[in-house]
C-alpha positions as CSV (number, residue, x, y, z in Angstrom):
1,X,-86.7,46.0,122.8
2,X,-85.6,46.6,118.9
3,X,-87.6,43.2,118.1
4,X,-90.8,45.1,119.6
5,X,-89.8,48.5,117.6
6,X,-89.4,46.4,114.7
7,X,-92.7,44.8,114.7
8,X,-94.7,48.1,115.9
9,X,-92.8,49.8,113.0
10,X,-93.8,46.7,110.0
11,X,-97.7,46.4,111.6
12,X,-97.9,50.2,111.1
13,X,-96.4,50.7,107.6
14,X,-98.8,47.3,106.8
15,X,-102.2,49.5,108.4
16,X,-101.3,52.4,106.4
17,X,-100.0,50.9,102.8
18,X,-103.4,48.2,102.9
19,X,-105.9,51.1,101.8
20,X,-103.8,52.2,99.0
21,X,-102.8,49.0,97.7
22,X,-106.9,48.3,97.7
23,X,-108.1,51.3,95.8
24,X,-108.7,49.1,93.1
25,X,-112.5,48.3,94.1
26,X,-115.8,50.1,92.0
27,X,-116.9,53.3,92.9
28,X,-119.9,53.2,91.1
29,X,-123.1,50.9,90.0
30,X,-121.3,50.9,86.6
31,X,-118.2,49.8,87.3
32,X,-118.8,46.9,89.3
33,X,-121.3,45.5,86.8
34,X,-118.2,45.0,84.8
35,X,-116.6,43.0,87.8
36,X,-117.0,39.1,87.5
37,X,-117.2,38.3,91.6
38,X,-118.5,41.5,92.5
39,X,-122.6,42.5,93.4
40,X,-124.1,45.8,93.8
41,X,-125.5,46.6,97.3
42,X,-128.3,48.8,97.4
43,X,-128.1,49.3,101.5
44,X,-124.7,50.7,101.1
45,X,-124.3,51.8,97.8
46,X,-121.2,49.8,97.6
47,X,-119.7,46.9,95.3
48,X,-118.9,43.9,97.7
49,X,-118.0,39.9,97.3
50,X,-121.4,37.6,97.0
51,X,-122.0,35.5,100.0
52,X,-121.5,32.2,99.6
């Protein structure tokens, strides 16, 4: 039973820490033409990996 508590307790500190470890990423059209692997997307106004 402390195994399971254990892992619930790790997955959820991981769910909640991965969005503020990746606030790194372009807000705007500006910023991410300064990125090197990064593209502009219209459709969603966002700054996302090429596909490949």
């Amino acid at each position: 039973m402390r195994i399971l508590t254990s892992v619930l307790a790790l997955s959820l500190a991981a769910a909640f820490a991965a969005p503020a470890l990746a606030g790194d990423t372009p807000k705007t059209q500006a910023e991410c033409a300064k990125m090197i692997d990064m593209i502009w997307d219209d459709a969603t106004k966002t700054c996302v990996a090429p596909k490949r």
